[in-house]
N, C-alpha and C positions, 0 to 999 in steps of 0.2 A: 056769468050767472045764467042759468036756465028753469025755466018751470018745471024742467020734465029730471033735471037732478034732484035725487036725494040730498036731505038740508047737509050731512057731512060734506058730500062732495061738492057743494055752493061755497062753502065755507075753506075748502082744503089748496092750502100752497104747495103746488107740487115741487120736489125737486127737481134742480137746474143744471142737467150735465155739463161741462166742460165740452166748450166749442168744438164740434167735428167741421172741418172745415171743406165748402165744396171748392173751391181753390186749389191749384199746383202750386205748388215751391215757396209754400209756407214751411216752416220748420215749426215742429209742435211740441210746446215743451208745457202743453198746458194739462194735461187728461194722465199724466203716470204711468205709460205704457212702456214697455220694455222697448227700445228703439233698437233692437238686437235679433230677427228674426227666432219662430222657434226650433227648438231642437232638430234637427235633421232628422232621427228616429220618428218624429211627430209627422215630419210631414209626410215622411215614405207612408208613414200610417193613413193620412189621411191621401195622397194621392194613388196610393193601393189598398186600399178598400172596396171590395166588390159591390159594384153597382146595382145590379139585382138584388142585392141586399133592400135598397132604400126602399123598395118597396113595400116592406114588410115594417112596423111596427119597430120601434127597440125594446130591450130590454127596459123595463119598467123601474126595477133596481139596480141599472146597473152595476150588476153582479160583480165583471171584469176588473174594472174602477175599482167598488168597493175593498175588492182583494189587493189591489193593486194599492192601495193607500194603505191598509190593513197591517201588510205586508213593511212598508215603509214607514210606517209610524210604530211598528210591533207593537199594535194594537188587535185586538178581534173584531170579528169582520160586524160585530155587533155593536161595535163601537161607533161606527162609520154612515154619517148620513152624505148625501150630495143633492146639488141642486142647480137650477141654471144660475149661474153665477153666484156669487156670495151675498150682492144683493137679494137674492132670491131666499136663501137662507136665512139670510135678515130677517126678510118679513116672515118667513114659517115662523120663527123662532119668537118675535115677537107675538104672534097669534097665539103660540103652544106654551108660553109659560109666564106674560107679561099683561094679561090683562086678568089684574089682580084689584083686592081690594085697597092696597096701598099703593102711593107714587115709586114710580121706578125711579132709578138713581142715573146720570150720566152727566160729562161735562159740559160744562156753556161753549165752550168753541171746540168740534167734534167735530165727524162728518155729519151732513146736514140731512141724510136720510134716514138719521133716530126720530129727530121729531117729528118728521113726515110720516114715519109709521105712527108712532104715538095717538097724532091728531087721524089717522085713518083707521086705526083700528079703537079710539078712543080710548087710549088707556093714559092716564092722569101720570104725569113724569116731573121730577125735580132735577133744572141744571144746575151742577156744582161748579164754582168759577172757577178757572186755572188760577195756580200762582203767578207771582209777578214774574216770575222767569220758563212761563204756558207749560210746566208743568202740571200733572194730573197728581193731587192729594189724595191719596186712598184712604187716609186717617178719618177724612171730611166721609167716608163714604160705610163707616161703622156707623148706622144709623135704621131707625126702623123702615126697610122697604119693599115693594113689591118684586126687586128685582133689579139689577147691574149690568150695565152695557160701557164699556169705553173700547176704544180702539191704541194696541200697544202693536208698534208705536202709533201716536195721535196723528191723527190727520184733521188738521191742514199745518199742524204745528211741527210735526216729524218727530217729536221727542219720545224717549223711551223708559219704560218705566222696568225694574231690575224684578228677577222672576221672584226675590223675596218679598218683595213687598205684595204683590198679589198673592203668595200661601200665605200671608197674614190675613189677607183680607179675606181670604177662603177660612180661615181657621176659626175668626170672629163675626164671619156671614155665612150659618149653614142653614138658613132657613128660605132662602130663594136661589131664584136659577143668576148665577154670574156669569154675561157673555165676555169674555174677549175674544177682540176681531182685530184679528191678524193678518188683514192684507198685505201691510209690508217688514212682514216679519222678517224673511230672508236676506234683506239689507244691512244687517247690522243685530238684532236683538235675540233674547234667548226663549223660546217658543215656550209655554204653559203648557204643550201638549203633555208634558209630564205628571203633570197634574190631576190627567185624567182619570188613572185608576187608583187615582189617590183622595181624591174629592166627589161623591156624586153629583155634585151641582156647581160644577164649572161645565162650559160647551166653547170649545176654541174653535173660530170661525176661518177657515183659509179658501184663498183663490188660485187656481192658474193665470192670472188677466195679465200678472206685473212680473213675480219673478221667472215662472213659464211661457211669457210670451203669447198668452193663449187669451187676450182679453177678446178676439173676435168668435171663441167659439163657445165664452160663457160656461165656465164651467168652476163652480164653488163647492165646497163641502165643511161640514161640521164634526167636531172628535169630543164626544160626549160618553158617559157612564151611560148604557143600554138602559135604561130608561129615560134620558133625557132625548135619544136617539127615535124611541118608539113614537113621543110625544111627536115629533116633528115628522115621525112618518105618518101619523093618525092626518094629520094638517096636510100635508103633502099630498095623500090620497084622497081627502077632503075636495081639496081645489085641480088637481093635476097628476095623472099616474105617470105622464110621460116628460119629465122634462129636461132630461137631458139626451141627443138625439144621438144616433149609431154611430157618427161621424167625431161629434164632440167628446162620447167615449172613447174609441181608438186612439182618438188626438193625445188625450190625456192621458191615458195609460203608457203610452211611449213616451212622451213626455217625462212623467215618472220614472221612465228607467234610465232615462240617459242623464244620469248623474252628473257626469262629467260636466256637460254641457252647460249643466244648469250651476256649476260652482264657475266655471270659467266668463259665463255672463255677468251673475250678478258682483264677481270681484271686479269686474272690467268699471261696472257702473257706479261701485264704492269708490275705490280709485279716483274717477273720474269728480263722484262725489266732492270728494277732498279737493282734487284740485280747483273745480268751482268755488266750490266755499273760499279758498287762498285768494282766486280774481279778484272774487265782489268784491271781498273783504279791504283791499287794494283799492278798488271805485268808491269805497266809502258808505259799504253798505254792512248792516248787522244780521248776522244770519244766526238763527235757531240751530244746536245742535240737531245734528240729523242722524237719523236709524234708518232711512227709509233711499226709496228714489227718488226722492226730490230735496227741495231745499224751502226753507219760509225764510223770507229777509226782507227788510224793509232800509231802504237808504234812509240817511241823517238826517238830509235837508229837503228830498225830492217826494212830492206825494205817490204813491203807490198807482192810483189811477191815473197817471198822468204818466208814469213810464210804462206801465201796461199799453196806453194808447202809442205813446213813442214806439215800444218793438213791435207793437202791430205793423205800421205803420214802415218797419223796416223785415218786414214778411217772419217777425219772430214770436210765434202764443206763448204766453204766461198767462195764467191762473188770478185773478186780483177778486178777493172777496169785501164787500159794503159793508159787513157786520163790525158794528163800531167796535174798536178793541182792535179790530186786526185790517182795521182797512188799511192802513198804510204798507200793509205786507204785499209782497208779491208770492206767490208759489210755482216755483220753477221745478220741472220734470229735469230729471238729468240723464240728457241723450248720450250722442256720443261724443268722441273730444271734439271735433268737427263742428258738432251743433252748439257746441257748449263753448267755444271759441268764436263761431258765429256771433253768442249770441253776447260777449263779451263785448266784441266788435261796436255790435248795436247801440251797447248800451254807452261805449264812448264817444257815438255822435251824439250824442246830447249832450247840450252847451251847456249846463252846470257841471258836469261830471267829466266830459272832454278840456277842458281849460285847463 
């Protein structure tokens, strides 16, 4: 608390990223990062990019990008907004089309940086509960609102919701903006982006951080109907003409092309997926269907914050959130077989589940 903040921000609980750790030879299976370096193409991009370059200013729109997604989405290049990271686009997107006279719609166990916007840009929100099996009800979500945010698939839960059942909810919600945020679409699920020049008021939100390997250069974008698009560029030039920088462009844009690269990762990490799930499931732990790179399980007998502290403990991060309903869960990032055999390992020194 301070005198010299404004009463929002006295008031405001920030979000709490996922442990970066200052420690060597930790294994980190807690933040969702691709544990797969990125694409080769990416880095030539970034390690030959002319330096007298960086003196100068980047493109404002990143033009390149934009074509470059345009192009890959066969979409028009009007369709395409970007931003520093997808968080970043989060909150445009909340500023440009959510602070309405009615509550916004979103689940009770989500990512936790909806209601952080919410309560910082003030705009009044209704969480809808998951089902008993953390499933996302879209049926619960035909209702009078200001507006629609979930994340397909759900994070922290990993579940996936089937691209019908969202043009349902597009078909009987044409009166506000529906986000979905697709961070970890490319793990398993079937993208909305089709939806686009079918719907004007759907906006699918995607990242480079997880399935491009590019969470260090912060680069997110939105695929909207050109006018949902303008909205968030009026906001954008509002608060920042520059925010994604000459370097994080090239990144991305090679990135983008090296296809190959990008199917041969993220099947490595599905793969691997499954065979995580098979371990636990073996130690006696229940895991959440997963779309995503990670896994949410929660063992039978053993409390969630309690084996959190065990693999720390044995130099292994997991993810363990407090919010009742899911505390007993863990959320494990899934590296590579290596780490994910580590973290096996770990988990059968502990003497209820080693015995």
């Amino acid at each position: 608390m301070s005198k010299y903040w404004s009463p929002a921000i006295n008031q405001l609980t920030p979000y709490v990223p996922g442990e970066q750790p200052k420690v060597d030879n930790l294994i980190k299976l807690n933040t969702n990062e691709n544990p797969y370096p990125p694409s080769p193409r990416a880095a030539d991009a970034l390690n030959n990019y002319p330096k007298d370059r960086l003196r100068l200013y980047c493109d404002p729109e990143a033009t390149a990008l934009k074509n470059a997604l345009a192009e890959h989405f066969e979409l028009d290049y009007n369709n395409i907004f970007v931003g520093n990271g997808s968080d970043e686009v989060l909150a445009l997107a909340f500023m440009a089309f959510f602070r309405q006279d009615k509550p916004i719609l979103l689940p009770e166990t989500t990512y936790s940086f909806y209601d952080v916007y919410c309560k910082l840009y003030d705009i009044e929100y209704r969480q809808l509960p998951l089902t008993g099996q953390f499933e996302i009800n879209l049926e619960e979500y035909q209702q009078a609102n200001g507006g629609i945010i979930f994340a397909n698939p759900n994070a922290p839960t990993g579940r996936l919701l089937p691209l019908e059942q969202i043009e349902t909810l597009l078909q009987k919600n044409n009166g506000s903006v529906v986000i979905v945020d697709e961070a970890y679409i490319d793990f398993g699920g079937h993208s909305a982006v089709e939806l686009v020049n079918k719907y004007d008021n759907v906006l699918v939100i995607q990242t480079f951080s997880k399935s491009r390997s590019l969470a260090g250069l912060r680069v997110g974008y939105a695929l909207g109907h050109p006018e949902l698009i303008e909205g968030l560029e009026r906001v954008k030039n509002s608060f920042n003409s520059y925010p994604l920088d000459s370097l994080a462009i090239a990144g991305a844009v090679a990135a983008l092309q090296d296809d190959e690269y990008f199917r041969e990762t993220t099947n490595k990490i599905i793969e691997c997926r499954e065979w995580t799930v098979k371990a636990l499931g073996q130690l006696g732990f229940d895991v959440i269907p997963s779309a995503t790179n990670f896994v949410f399980t929660c063992h039978r007998t053993i409390a969630g914050a309690d084996l959190m502290a065990h693999l720390r403990s044995q130099g292994v991060l997991v993810r363990h959130f407090s919010k009742p309903g899911i505390d007993n869960f863990l959320r494990i990032t899934i590296g590579t077989y290596d780490e994910m055999q580590a973290l096996i390992d770990a988990l059968k020194l502990y003497p209820a589940i080693g015995e």
